[in-house]
SETI-661418 format. One record per residue: residue number from 1; residue in one letter; x, y, z of N, C-alpha, C in turn. Coordinates in steps of 0.001 Angstrom, whole numbers, plus 500000, padded with zeros to 6 digits. Example, Ala and Ser with C-alpha at 12.3 -4.5 7.8 and 13.67 -1.06 7.14 Angstrom:
// SETI-661418
- guvo, guke, n.c1, n.c2, n.c3, ca.c1, ca.c2, ca.c3, c.c1, c.c2, c.c3
- 1, A, 513190, 494310, 507800, 512300, 495500, 507800, 513200, 496700, 507800 $
- 2, S, 512850, 497750, 507080, 513670, 498940, 507140, 512900, 500030, 507870 $
***
This chain:
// SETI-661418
- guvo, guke, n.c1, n.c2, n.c3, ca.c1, ca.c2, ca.c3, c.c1, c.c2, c.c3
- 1, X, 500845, 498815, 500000, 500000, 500000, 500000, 500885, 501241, 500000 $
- 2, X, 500895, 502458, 499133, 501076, 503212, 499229, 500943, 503824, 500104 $
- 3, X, 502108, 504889, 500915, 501666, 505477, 502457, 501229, 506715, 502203 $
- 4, X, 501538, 507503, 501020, 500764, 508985, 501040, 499216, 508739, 500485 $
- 5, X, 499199, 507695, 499782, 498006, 507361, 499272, 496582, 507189, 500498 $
- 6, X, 497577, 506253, 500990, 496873, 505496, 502735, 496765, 506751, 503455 $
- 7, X, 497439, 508226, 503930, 497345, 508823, 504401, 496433, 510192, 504049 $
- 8, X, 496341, 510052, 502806, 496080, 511227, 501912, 494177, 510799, 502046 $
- 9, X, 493687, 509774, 501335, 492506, 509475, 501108, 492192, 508100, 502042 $
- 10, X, 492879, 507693, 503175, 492005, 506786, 504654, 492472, 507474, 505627 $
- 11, X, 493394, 507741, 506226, 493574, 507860, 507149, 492782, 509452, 507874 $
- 12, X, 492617, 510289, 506445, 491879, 511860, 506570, 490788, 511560, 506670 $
- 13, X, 490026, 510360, 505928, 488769, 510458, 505771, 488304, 509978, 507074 $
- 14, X, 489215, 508311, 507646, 488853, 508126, 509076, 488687, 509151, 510566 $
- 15, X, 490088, 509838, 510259, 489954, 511081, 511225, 488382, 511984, 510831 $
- 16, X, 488240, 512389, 510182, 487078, 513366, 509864, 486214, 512688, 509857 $
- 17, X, 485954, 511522, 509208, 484103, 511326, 509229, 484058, 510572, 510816 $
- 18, X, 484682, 509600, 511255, 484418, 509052, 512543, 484494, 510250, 513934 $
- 19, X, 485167, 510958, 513063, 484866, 512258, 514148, 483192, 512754, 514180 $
- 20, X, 482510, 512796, 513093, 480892, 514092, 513281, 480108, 512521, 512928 $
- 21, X, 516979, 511719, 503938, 517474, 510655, 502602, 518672, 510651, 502891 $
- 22, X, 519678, 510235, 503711, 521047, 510559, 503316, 521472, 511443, 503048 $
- 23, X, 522850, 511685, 502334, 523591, 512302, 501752, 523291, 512679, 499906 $
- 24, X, 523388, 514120, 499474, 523847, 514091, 497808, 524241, 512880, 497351 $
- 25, X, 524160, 513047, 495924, 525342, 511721, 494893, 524020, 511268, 493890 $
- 26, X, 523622, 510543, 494254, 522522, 509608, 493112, 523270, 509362, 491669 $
- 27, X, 522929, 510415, 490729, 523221, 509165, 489310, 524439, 509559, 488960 $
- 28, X, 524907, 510727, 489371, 526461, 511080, 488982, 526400, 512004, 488475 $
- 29, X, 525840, 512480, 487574, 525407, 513533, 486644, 524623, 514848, 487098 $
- 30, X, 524080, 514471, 488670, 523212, 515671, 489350, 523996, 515547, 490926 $
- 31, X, 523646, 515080, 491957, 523779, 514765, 493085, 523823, 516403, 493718 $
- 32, X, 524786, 516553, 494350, 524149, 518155, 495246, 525051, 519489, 494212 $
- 33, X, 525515, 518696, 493035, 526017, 519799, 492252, 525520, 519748, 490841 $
- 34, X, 524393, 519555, 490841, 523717, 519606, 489643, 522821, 520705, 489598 $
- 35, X, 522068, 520914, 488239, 521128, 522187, 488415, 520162, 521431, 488881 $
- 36, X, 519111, 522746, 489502, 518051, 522350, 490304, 516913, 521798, 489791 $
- 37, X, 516632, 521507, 488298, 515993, 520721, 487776, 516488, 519424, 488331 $
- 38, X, 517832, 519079, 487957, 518703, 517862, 488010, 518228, 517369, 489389 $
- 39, X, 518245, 518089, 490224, 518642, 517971, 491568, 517133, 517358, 492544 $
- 40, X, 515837, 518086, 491730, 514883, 518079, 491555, 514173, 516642, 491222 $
- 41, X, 514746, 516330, 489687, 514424, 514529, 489599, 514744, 514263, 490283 $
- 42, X, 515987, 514456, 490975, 516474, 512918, 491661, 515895, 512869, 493098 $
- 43, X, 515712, 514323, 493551, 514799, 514081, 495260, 513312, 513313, 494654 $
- 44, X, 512837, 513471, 493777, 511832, 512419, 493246, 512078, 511121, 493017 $
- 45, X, 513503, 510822, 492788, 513421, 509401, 492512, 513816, 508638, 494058 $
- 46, X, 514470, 509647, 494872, 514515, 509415, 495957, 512948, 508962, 496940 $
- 47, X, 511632, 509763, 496724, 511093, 510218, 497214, 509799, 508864, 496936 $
- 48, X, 509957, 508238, 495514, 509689, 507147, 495271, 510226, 506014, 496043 $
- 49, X, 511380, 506382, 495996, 511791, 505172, 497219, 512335, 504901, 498277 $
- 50, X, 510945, 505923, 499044, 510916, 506762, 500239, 512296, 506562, 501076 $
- 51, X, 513123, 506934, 500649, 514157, 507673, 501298, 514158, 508660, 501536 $
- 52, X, 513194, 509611, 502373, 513283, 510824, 502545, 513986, 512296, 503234 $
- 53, X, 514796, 511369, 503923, 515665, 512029, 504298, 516795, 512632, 503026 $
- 54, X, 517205, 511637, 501977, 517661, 511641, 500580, 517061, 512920, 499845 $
- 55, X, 515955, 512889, 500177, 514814, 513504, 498907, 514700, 514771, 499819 $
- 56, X, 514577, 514974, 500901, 514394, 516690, 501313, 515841, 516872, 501246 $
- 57, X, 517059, 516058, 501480, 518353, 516862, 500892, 518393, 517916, 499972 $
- 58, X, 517941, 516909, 498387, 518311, 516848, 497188, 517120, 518085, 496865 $
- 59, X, 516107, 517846, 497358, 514906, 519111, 496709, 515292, 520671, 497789 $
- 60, X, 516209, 520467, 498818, 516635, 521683, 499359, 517740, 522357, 498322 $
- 61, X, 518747, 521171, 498108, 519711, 521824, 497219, 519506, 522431, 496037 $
- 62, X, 517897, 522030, 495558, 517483, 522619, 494655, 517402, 523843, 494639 $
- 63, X, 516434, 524484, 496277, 516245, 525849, 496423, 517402, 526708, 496635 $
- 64, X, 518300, 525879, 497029, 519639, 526619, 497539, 520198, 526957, 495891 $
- 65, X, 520032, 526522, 494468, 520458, 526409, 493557, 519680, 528126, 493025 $
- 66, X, 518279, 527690, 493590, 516940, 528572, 492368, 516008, 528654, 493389 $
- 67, X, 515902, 529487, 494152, 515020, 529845, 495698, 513912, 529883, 494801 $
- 68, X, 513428, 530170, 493612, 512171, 530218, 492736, 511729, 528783, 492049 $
- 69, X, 512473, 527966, 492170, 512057, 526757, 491570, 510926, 525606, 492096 $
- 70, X, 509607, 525856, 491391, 508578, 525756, 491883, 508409, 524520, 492184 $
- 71, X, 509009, 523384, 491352, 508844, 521592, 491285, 509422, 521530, 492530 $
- 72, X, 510642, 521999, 493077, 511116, 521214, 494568, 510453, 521956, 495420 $
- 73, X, 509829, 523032, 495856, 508849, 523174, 496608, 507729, 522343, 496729 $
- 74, X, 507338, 521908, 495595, 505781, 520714, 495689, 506571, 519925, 496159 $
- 75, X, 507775, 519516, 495745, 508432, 517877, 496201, 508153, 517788, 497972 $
- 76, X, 508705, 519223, 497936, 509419, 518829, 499455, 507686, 519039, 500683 $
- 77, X, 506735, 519784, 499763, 505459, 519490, 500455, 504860, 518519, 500284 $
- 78, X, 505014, 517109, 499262, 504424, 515820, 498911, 505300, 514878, 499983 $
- 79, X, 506942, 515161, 500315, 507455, 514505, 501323, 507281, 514808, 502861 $
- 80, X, 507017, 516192, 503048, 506073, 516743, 504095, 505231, 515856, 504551 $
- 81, X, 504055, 515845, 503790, 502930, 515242, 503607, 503198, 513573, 504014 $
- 82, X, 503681, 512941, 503034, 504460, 511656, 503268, 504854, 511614, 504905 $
- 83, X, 505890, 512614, 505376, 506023, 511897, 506908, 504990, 512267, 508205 $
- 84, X, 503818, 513261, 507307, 502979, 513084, 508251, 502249, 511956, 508475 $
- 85, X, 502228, 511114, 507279, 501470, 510289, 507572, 501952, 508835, 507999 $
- 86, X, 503243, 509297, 508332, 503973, 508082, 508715, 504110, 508563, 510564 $
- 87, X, 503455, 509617, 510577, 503650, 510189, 512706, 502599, 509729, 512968 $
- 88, X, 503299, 509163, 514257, 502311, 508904, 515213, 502244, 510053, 516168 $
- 89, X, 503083, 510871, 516491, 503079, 511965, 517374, 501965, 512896, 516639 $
- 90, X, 501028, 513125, 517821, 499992, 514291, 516823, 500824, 516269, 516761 $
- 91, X, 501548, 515960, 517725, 502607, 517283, 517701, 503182, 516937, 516313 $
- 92, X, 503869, 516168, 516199, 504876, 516234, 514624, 504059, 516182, 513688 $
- 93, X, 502824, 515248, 513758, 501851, 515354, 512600, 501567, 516476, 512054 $
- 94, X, 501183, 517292, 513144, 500740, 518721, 512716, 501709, 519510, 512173 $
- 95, X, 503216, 519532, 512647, 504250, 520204, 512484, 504452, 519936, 510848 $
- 96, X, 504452, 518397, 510605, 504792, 517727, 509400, 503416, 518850, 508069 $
- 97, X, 502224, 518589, 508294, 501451, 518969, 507557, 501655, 520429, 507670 $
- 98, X, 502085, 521239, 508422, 501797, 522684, 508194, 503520, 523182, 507619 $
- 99, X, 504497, 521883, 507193, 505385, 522190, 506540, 505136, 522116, 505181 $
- 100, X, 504273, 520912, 505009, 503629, 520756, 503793, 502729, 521673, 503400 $
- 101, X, 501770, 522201, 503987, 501447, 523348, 503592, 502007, 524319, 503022 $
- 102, X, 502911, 525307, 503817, 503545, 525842, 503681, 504743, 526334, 502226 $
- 103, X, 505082, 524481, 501964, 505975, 524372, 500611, 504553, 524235, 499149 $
- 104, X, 503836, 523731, 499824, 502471, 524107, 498744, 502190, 524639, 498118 $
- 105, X, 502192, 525982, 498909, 501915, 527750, 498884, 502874, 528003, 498023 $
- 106, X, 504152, 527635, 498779, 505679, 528519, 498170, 505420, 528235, 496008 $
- 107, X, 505082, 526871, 496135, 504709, 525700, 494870, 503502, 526921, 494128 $
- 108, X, 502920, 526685, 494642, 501514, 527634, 493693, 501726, 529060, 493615 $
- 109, X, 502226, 529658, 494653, 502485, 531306, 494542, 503332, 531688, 493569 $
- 110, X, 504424, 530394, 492818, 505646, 530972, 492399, 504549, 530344, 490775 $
- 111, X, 504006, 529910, 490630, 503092, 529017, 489480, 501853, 528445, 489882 $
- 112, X, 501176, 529501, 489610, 499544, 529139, 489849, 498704, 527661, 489126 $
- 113, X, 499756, 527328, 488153, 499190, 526430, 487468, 499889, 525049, 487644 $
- 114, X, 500483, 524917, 489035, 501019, 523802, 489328, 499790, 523161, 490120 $
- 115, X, 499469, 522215, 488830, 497690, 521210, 489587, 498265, 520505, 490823 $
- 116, X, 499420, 519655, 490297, 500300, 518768, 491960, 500334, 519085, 492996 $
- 117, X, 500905, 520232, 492521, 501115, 521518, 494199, 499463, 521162, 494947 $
- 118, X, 498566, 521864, 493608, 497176, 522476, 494165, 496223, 521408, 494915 $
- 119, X, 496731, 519891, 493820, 496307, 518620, 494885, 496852, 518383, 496511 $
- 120, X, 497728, 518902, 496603, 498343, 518188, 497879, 497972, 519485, 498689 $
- 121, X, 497645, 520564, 498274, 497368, 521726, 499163, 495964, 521331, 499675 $
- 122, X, 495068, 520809, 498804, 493609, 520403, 499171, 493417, 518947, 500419 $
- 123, X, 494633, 518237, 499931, 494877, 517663, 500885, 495057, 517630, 502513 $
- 124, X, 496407, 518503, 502150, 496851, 518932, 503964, 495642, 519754, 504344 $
- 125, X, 495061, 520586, 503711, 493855, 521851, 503971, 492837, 521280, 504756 $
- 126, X, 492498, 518919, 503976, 491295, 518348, 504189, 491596, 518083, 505761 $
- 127, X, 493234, 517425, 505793, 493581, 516895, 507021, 493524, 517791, 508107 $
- 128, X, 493697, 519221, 508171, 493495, 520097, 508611, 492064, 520427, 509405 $
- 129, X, 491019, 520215, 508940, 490030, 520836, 508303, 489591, 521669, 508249 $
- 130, X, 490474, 522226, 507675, 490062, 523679, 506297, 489202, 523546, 505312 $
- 131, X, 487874, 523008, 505394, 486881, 522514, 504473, 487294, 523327, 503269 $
- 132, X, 486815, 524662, 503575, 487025, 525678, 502094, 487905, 525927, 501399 $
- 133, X, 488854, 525713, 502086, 490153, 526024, 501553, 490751, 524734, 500442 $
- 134, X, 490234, 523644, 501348, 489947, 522322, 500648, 489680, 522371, 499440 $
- 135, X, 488106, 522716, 499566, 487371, 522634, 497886, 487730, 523567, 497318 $
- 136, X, 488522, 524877, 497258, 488575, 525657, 496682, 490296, 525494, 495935 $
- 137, X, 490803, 524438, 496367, 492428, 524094, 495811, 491757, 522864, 495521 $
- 138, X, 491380, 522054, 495687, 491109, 520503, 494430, 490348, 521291, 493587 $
- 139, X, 489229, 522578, 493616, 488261, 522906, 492494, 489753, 523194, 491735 $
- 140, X, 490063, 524152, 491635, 491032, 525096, 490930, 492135, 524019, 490268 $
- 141, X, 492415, 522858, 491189, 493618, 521876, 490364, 492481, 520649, 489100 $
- 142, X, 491221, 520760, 489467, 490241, 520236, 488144, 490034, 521094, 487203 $
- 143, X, 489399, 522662, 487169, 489499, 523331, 486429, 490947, 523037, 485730 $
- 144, X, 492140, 523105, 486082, 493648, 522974, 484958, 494060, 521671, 484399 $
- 145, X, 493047, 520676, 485507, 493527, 519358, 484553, 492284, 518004, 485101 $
- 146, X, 491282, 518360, 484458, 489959, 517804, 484509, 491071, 516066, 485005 $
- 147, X, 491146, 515545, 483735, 491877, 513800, 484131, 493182, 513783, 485221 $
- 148, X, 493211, 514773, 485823, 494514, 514589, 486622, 495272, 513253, 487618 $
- 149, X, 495992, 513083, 487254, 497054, 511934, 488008, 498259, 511860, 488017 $
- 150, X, 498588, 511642, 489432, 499988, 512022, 490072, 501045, 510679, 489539 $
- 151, X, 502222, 511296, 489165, 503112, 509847, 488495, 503988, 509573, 489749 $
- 152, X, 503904, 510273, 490724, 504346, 509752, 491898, 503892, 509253, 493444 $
- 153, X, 502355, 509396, 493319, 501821, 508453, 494188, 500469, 507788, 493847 $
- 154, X, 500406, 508154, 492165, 499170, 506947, 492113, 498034, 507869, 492263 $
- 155, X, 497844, 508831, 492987, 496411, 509367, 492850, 496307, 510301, 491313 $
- 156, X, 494557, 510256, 491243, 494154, 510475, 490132, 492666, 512050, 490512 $
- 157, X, 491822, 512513, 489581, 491056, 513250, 489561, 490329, 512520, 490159 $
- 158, X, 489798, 511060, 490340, 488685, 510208, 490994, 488730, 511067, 492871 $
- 159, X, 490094, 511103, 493096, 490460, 510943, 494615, 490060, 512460, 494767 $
- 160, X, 490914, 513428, 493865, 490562, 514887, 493931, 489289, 514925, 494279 $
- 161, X, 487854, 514570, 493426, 486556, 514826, 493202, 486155, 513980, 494716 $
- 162, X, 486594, 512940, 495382, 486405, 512734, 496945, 486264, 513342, 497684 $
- 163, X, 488060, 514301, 497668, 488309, 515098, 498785, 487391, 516035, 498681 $
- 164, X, 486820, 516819, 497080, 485911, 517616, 497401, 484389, 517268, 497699 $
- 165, X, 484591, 516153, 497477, 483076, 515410, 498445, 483231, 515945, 499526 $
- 166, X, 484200, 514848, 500617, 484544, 515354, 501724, 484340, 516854, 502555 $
- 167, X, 485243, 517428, 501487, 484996, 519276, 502191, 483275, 519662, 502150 $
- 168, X, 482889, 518922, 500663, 481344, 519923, 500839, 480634, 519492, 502412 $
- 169, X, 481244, 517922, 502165, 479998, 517431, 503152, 480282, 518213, 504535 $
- 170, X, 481433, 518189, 505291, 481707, 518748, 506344, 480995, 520236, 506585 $
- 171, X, 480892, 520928, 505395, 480232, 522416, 504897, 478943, 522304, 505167 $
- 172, X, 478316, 520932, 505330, 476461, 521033, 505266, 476356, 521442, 503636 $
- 173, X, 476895, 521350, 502661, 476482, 521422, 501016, 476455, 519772, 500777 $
- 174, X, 475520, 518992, 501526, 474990, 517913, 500649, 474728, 517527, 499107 $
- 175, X, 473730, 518132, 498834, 473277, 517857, 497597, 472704, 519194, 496742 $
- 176, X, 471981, 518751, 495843, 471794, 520125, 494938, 470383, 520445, 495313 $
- 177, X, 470613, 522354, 496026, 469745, 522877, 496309, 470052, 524219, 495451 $
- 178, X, 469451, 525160, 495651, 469632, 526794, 495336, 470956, 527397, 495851 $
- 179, X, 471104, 526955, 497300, 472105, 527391, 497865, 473895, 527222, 497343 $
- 180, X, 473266, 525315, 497087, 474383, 524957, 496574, 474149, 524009, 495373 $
- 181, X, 474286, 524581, 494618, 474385, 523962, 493027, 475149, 523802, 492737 $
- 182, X, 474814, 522249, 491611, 475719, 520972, 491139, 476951, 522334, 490710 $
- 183, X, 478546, 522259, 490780, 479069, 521277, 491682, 479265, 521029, 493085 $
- 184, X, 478754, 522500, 493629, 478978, 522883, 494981, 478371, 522081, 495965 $
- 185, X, 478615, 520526, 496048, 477892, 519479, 496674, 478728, 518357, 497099 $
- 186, X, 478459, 517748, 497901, 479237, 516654, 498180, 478451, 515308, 497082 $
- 187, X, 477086, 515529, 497253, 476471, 514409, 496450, 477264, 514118, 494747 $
- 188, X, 476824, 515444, 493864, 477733, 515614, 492967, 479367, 514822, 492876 $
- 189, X, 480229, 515127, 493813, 481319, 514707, 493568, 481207, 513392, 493373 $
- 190, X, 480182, 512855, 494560, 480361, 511174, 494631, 479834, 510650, 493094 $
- 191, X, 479014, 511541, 493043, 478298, 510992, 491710, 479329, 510656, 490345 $
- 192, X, 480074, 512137, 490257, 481533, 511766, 489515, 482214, 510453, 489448 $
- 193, X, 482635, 510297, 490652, 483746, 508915, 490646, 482211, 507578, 490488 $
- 194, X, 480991, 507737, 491158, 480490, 506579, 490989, 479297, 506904, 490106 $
- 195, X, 479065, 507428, 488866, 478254, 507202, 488074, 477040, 507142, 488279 $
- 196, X, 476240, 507631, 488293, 475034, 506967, 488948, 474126, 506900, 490459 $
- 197, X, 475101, 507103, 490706, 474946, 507111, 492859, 474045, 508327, 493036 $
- 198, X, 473849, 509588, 492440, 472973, 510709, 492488, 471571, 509965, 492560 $
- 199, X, 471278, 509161, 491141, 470040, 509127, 491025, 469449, 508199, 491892 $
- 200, X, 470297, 506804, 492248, 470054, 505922, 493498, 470093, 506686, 494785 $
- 201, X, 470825, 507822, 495271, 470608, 508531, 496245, 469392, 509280, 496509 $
- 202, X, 468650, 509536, 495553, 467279, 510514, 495442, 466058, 509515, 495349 $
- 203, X, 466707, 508657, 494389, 465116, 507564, 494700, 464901, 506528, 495710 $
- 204, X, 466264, 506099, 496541, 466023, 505966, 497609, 465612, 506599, 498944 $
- 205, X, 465953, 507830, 498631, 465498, 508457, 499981, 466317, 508723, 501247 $
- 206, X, 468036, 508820, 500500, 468710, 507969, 501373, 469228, 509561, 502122 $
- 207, X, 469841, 509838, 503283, 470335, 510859, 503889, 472081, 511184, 503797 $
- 208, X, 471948, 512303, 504453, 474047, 512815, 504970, 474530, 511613, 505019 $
- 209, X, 474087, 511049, 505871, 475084, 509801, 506316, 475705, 508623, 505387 $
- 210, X, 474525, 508655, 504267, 474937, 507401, 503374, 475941, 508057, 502390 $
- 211, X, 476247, 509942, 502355, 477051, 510010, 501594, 478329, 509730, 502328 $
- 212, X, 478289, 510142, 503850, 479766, 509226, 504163, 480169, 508184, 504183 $
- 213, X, 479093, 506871, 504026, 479361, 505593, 504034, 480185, 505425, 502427 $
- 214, X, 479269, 506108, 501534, 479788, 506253, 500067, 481296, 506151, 499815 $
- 215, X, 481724, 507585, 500550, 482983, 508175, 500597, 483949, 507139, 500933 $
- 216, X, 483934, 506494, 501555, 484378, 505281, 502380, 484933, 504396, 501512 $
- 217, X, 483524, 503901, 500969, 483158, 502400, 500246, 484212, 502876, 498648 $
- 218, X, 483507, 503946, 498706, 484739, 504319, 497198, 486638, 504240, 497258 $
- 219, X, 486869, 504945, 498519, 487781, 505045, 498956, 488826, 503748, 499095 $
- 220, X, 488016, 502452, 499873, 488581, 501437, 500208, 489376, 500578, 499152 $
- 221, X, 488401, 500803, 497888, 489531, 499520, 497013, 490289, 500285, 495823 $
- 222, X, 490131, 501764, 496352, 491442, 502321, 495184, 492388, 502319, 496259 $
- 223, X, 492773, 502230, 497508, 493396, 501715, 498402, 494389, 500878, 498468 $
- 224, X, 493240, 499710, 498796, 493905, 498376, 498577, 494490, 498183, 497008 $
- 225, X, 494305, 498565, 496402, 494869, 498657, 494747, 496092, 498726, 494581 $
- 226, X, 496647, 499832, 495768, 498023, 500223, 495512, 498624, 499211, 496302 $
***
């Protein structure tokens, strides 16, 4: 199982709904004296194989290269992210996610159109819960890349359109009223990833609650997948 995956879309959703690298070097050609692109892959290839101590090296030496270089800022908030969800301390957890935050920001402020960044910002925002802040960074990373999927942990637009389940529901924006119209809904999102679930939700009669069971049930075997 993937651990940012496991942390990103179960371990947030459990908290919230049951609640209501070494040293430089790598390929020879980059290591801590390469440009910060260079330097950049390789805290990714590090970061794949979670050596992270490796990978916040290599994506620092980046900034130390190009204090503007927007890819090792997302890196080093996706490895953020990553060791929050490897704490058990709820002090470091928090510490961990509001670093990730933080390199998020640095990620999107310097390039508004970094969707990666804007996924993992909706993320830490969900774990947080920053409902709005939530839906308003997964909306903005669908608007730039409707099919979106990460080549480094496996998530896709399915998981995005969750988390903004998630945020609506926490919001009280259930389903489609005046107030909150399709997309501004949690029902909507689910409906996205599961096809169909809108209209079985209305002709059953079913309430809030079955959209968190939903959230869940969707959640569990893109999960176990990885």
């Amino acid at each position: 199982m993937d651990t940012i995956k496991a942390y990103l879309f179960a371990t947030l959703i459990g908290f919230a709904l049951l609640g209501a690298l070494g040293c430089g070097g790598g390929t020879g050609v980059g290591g801590t004296y390469g440009s910060a692109e260079t330097l950049t892959f390789e805290g990714w290839d590090s970061y794949r194989k979670q050596d992270l101590p490796k990978g916040e090296e290599l994506f620092n030496s980046a900034l130390a290269l190009d204090p503007t270089y927007t890819e090792a800022y997302n890196g080093l908030g996706w490895l953020n992210f990553r060791k929050a969800g490897q704490e058990e301390d709820k002090d470091r957890r928090l510490a961990a996610l509001n670093g990730a935050r933080k390199n998020f920001e640095h990620a999107v402020n310097a390039d508004p159109g970094n969707t990666d960044a804007l996924v993992g910002l909706a993320g830490v925002d969900l774990a947080l819960g920053e409902w709005e802040k939530a839906s308003i960074a997964a909306g903005r990373a669908l608007d730039l890349s409707p099919r979106y999927f990460s080549s480094h942990d496996n998530i896709d637009y399915r998981d995005v359109h969750l988390v903004m389940a998630e945020a609506y529901f926490f919001m009280g924006r259930f389903k489609h009223t005046t107030e909150t119209p399709d997309p501004n809904n949690a029902l909507y999102h689910i409906d996205v990833v599961d096809p169909g679930y809108k209209a079985f939700y209305e002709s059953n009669q079913l309430t809030p609650p079955d959209l968190v069971r939903r959230i869940e049930e969707l959640q569990t075997p893109r999960i176990q997948a990885q």
